[in-house]
C-alpha positions in Angstrom: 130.6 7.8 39.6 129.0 11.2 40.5 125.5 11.0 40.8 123.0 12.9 38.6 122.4 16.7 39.4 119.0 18.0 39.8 117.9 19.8 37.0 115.0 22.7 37.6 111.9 22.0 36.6 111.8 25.3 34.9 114.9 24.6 32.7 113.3 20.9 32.1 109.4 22.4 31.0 111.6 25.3 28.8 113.8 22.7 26.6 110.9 20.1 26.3 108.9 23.3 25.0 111.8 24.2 22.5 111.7 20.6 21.1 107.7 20.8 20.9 108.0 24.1 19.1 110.7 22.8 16.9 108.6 20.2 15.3 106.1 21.9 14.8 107.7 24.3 12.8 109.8 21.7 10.9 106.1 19.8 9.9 104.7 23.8 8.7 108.1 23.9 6.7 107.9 20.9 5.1 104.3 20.3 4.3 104.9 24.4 2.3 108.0 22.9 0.8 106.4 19.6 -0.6 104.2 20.7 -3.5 107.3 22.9 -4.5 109.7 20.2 -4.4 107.0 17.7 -6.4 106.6 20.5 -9.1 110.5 20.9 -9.7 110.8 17.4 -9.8 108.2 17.1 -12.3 109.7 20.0 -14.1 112.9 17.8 -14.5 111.9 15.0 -15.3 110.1 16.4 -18.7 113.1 18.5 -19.5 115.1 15.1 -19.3 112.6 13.4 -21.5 112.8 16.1 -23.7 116.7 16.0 -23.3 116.5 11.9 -24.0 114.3 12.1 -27.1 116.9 15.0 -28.6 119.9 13.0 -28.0 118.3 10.0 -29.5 117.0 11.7 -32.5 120.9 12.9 -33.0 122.2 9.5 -32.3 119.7 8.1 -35.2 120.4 10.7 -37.8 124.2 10.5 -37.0 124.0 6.8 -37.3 121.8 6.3 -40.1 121.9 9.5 -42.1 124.2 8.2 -45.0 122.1 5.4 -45.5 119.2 7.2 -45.2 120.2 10.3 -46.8 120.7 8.0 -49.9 117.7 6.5 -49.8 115.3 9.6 -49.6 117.8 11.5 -52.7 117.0 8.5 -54.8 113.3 8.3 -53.9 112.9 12.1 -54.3 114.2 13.2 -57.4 115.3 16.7 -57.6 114.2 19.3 -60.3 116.2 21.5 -62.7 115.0 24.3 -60.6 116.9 22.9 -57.4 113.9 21.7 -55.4 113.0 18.5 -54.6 110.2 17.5 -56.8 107.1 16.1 -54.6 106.2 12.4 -54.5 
């Protein structure tokens, strides 16, 4: 095997300080990108609530609107003028 070279001080002190800076600067980037992150996230989640509560409202009156429809025609006569007369 070849033994180790000596590496100079100066080149030793200039990467160490690289790292150093380097992590600092990563911890400044993410502690600004955080909150922004949390708010699209939160963001997300209520359009996909919203989203859900769509889809399931369409998935109820696709599956139940015969039966339904039925029901509310018979229980809300209409008038000779074409409106639905009120309960």
């Amino acid at each position: 095997m070849v033994p180790p070279v000596q590496v100079s001080p100066l080149i030793k002190f200039t990467r160490y300080s690289a790292l150093l800076v380097g992590m600092i600067y990563g911890k400044k980037r993410y502690d600004y990108l955080k909150p922004i992150a949390e708010e699209e996230r939160r963001a997300e989640a209520e359009e996909k609530r919203r989203r859900e509560e769509l889809e399931r409202i369409a998935r109820e009156m696709a599956e139940g609107s015969a039966g339904s429809c039925l029901l509310r025609a018979a229980a809300c006569p209409v008038s000779p003028g074409g409106e639905a007369a009120a309960l």
